[in-house]
C-alpha positions in Angstrom: -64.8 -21.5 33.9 -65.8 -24.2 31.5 -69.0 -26.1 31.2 -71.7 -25.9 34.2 -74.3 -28.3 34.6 -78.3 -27.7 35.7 -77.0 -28.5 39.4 -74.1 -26.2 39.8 -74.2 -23.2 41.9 -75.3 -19.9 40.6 -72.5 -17.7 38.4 -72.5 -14.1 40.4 -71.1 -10.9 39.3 -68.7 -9.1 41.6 -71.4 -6.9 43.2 -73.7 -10.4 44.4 -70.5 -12.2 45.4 -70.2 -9.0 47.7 -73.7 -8.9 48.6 -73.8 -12.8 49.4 -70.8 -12.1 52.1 -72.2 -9.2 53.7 -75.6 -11.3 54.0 -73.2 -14.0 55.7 -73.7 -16.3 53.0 -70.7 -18.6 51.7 -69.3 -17.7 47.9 -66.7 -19.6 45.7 -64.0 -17.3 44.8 -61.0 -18.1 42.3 -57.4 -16.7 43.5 -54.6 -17.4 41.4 -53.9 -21.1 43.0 -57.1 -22.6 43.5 -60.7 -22.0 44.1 -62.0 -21.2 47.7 -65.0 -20.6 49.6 -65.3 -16.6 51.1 -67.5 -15.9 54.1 -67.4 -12.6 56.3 -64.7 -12.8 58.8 -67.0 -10.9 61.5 -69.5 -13.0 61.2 -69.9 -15.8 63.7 -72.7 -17.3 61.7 -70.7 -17.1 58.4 -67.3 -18.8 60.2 -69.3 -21.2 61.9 -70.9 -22.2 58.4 -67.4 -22.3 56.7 -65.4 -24.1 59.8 -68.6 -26.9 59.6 -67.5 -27.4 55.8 -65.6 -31.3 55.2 -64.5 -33.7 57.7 -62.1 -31.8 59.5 -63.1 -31.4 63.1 -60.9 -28.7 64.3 -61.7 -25.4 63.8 -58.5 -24.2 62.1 -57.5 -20.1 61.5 -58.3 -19.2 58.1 -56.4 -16.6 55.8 -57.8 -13.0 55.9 -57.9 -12.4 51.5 -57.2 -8.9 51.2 -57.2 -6.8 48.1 -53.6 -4.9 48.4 -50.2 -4.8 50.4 -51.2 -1.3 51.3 -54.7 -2.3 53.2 -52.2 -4.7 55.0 -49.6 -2.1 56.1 -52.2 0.4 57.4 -53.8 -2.6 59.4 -50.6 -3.3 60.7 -49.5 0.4 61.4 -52.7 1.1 63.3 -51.4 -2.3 65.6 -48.4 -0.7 66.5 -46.4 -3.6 64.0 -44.0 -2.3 61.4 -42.6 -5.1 59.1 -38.7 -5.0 58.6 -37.7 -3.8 55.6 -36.8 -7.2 54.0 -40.8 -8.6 54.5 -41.7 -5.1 52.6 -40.3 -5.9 50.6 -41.2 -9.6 49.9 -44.6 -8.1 49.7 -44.0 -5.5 47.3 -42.0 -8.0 45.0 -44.2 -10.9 45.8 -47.9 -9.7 46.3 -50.6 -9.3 44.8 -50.1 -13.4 44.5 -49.4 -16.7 45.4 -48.0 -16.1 48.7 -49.9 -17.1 52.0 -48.2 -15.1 54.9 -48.2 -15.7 58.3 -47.3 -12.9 60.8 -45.6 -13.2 64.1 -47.4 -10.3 65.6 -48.1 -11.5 69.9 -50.5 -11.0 71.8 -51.3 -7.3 71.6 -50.8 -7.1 68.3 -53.0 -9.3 67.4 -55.8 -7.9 69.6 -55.2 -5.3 68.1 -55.9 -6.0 64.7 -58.7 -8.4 65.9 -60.6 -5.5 67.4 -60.1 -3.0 64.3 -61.3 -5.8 62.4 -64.8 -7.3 64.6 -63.0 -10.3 64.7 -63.1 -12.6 67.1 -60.1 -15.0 68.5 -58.8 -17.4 66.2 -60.8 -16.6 62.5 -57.9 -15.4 61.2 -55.0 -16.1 64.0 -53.2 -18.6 65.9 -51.2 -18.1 68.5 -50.2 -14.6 68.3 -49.9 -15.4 64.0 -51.6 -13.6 61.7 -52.7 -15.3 58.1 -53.2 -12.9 55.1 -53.1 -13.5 51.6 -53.3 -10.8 49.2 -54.8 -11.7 46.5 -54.4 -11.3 42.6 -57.6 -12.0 40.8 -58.8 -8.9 39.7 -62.5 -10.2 40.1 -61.8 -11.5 43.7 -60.0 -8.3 44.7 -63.2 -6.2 43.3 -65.6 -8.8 45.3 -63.1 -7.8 48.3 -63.0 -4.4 48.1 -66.7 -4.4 48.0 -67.6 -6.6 50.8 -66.2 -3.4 53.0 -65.6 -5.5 56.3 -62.4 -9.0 56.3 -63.1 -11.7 54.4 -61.4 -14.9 54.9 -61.6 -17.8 52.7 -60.8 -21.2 52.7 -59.7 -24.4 50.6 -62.4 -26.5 48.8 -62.0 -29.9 51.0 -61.1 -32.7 48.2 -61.6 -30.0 45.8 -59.0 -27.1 46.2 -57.5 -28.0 42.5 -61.3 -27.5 41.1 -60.9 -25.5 37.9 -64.3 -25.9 36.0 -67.7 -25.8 36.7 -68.3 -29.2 36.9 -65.6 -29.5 39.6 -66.8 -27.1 41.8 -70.2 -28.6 41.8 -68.7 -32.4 42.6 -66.9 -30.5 45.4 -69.6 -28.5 46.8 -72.0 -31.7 46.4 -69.6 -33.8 48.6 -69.3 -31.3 51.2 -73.2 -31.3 51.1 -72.8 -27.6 51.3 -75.1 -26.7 47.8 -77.8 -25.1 51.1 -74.9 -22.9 52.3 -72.9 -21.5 48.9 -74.7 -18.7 47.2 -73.0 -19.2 43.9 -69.3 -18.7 41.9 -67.7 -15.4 41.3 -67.3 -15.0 38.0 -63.9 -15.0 37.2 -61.5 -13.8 33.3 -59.1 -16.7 34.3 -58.7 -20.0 35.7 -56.6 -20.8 39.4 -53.5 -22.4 38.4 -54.4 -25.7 40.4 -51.4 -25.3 42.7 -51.4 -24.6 46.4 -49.9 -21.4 47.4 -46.2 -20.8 49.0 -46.8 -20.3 52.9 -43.8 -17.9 54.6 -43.5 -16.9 57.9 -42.5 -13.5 59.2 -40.6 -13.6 62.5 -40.6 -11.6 65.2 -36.6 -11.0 64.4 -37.4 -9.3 61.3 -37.0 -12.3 59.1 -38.4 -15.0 57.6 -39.2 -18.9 56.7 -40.2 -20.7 53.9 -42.7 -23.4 55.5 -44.1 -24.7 52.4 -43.1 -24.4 48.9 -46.1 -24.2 46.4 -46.5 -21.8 43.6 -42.9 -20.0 44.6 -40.2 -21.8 44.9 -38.3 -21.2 48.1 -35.0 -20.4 46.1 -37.3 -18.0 43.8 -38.5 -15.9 46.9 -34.8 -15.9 48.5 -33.7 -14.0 45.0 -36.8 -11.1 45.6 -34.7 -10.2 48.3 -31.6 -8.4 46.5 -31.6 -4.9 45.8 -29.5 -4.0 42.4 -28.3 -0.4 42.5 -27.1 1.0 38.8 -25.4 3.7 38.2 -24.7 5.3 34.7 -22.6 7.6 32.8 -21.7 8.1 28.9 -18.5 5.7 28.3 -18.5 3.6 32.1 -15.1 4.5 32.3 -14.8 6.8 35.0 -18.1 8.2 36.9 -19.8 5.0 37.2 -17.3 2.6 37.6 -15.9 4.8 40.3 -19.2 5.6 41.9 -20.0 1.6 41.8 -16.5 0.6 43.5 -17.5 3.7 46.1 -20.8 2.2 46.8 -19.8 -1.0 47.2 -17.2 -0.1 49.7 -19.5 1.6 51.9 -22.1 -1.1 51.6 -19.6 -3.6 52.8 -18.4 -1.2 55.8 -21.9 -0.2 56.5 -24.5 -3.1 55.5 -27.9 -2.0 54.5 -31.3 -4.2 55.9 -31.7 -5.5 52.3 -28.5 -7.6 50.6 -27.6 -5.0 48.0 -25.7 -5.8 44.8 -24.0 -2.6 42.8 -23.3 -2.0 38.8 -22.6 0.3 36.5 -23.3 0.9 32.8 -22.2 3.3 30.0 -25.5 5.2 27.9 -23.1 5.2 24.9 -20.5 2.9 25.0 -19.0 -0.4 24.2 -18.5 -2.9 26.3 -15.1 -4.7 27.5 -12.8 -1.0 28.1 -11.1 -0.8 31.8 -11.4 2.1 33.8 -9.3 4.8 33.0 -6.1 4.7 35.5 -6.9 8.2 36.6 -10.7 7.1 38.1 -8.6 3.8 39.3 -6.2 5.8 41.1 -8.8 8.6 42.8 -10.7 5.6 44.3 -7.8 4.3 45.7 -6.8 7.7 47.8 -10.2 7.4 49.4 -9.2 3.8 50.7 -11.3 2.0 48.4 -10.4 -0.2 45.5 -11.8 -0.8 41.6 -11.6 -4.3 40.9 -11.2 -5.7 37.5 -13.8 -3.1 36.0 -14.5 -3.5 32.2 -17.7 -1.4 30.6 -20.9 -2.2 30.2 -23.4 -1.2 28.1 -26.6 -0.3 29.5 -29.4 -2.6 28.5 -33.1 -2.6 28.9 -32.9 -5.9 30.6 -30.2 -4.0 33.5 -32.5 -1.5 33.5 -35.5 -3.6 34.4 -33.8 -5.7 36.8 -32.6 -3.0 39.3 -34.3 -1.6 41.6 -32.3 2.3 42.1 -30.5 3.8 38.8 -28.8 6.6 39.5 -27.4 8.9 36.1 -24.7 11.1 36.7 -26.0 14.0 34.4 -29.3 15.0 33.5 -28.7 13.5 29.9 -27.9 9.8 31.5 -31.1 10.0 33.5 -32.7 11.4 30.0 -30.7 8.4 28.2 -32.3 5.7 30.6 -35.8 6.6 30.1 -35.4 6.9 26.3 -34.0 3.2 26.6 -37.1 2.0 28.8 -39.7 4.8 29.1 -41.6 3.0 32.0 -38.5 3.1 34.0 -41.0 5.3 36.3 -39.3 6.9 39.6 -37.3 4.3 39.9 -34.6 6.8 37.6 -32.5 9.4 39.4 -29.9 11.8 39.3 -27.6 10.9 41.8 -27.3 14.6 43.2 -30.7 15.2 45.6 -30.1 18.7 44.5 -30.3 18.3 41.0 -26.5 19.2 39.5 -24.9 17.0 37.6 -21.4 14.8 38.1 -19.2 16.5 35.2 -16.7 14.2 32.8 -13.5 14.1 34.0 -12.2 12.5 31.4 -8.5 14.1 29.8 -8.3 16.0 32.7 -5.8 15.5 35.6 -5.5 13.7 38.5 -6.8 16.2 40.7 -9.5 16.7 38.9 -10.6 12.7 39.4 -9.7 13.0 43.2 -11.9 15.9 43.1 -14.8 13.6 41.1 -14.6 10.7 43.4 -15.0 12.9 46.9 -17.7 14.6 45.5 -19.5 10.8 44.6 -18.8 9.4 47.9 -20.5 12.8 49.4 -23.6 12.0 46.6 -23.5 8.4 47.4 -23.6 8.4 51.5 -26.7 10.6 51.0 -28.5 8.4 48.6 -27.4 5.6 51.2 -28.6 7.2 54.1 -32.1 7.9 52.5 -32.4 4.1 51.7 -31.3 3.3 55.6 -34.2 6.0 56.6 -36.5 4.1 54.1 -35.6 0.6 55.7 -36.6 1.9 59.3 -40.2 3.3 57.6 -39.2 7.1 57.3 -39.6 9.0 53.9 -36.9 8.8 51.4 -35.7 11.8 49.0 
């Protein structure tokens, strides 16, 4: 953290930054924006110490830092709140990070959570709006963990873009808070000296960018798309067809979450139209195949989507040998495990036959990600 002097506050491990909070006393903590000062949300002695900090009279909310989005779900579960599908999955994309959230919860909600927490009104609320950040320093989330009860933390008045020793000490001298700050949590890296992004998650299922910081509000609008890929040997006919399905349905049928569709060929080269066959069996079903030409399946595709779906055992085997942490992410696209054979030389019947059984697959796959969006368990 750079050079200390004789006067600055004591350098703690993870276990006394956890100690220090539980005994109510006040702890710099790095996060990955700035540094801030911890205290035990359930303590009015602590909050009281932390609110006094600066000149600011008002006794303003304060984040609750927790270590993980799944801490936060199960908070919000046991409140009767279930975030939409799109603020999921901001968090999962998003968090551990730079994100300050606040959540539109009401009233009930919010006493709710207040009362599984030992927190009184307004530490970590305002108005029905709850203020979590999930954090991504790994020493800070140990520190977390370990306290056991909320922690809430708050910016370093005239000193939030500290990122030394030396800093911190100026800070905590012109606060005159030395008496109340136990010491720094030791930390492997430095805050980036940027203020956080702050969205809002409304009632409505939505949300609001209210202040850019370290995520720029365009940036966070992106994490939003789903990709689905689906892949075959030459992207000819299996995947193009299975891509032009999907995205018919999609259209007819929106998902919660914008969803974007593509295909790609395990061993092919790129710029070959669909065969006419595959072009003429998606049309009997009343969709239609665009201007398709094939792809070849990439790493980089395969990282940026989210559901990849191979339409034989060897495809699925094909993905993973191109990116091994592809992780669960890679799928056959039958549930039930049989493959989508080639129809390729064969007749027309036999492509009319390939694209009813892929709207059959697809609608499944579909209807597990609409169960997923509404919180129930997907295949």
């Amino acid at each position: 953290m750079g050079s200390v002097t004789s006067n600055s506050p004591k350098t703690l491990t993870v276990r006394e930054a956890a100690e220090a909070v539980r005994a109510d006393r006040l702890v710099v903590v790095p996060t990955e924006t700035v540094f801030g000062i911890a205290a035990a949300a359930s303590s009015k002695g602590a909050v009281d110490s932390l609110w006094s900090l600066g000149t600011e009279s008002s006794r303003l909310a304060l984040a609750w830092h927790i270590e993980s989005g799944t801490r936060l779900a199960e908070t919000l579960e046991g409140a009767e709140h279930r975030l939409s599908a799109v603020q999921r999955r901001l968090v999962e994309k998003l968090c551990p990070g730079p994100l300050l959230l606040a959540i539109e919860l009401g009233d009930d909600a919010i006493e709710r959570v207040r009362s599984a927490l030992g927190v009184e009104p307004g530490v970590l609320d305002d108005d029905g709006v709850l203020l979590v950040r999930i954090v991504a320093n790994p020493q800070t989330q140990r520190a977390i963990s370990e306290v056991g009860g909320p922690v809430i933390v708050r910016s370093i008045p005239g000193g939030g873009n500290a990122r030394t020793g030396d800093e911190i000490t100026r800070a905590i001298d012109r606060m005159g808070a030395a008496h109340l700050v136990a010491g720094v949590l030791a930390s492997d890296s430095r805050p980036l000296g940027k203020g956080s992004t702050l969205v809002r998650f409304l009632t409505s299922g939505g949300y609001r960018v209210d202040r850019e910081g370290a995520y720029a509000e365009r940036y966070i609008d992106k994490q939003i798309m789903r990709t689905i890929l689906f892949v075959c040997t030459g992207n000819t006919c299996r995947s193009p067809m299975a891509a032009a399905i999907a995205r018919e349905l999609i259209a007819r049928e929106p998902l919660e979450l914008p969803t974007t569709v593509r295909s790609a060929g395990a061993f092919t080269s790129g710029g070959m139209p669909a065969t006419p066959e595959a072009a003429t069996a998606v049309e009997s079903l009343g969709y239609t195949m665009g201007g398709h030409q094939s792809s070849v399946l990439t790493r980089e595709m395969i990282a940026q989507a989210d559901e990849i779906y191979g339409l034989t055992s060897s495809h699925v085997d094909a993905i993973r040998a191109i990116d091994p942490n592809a992780g669960d992410k890679v799928k056959l696209l039958d549930p039930d495990g049989q493959d989508v054979t080639d129809p390729i030389g064969q007749s027309q019947p036999v492509y009319d036959a390939t694209a009813k059984r892929l709207r059959e697959l697809i609608e499944k796959r579909l209807g597990a990600m609409r169960s997923a969006e509404k919180g129930g368990a997907s295949r």
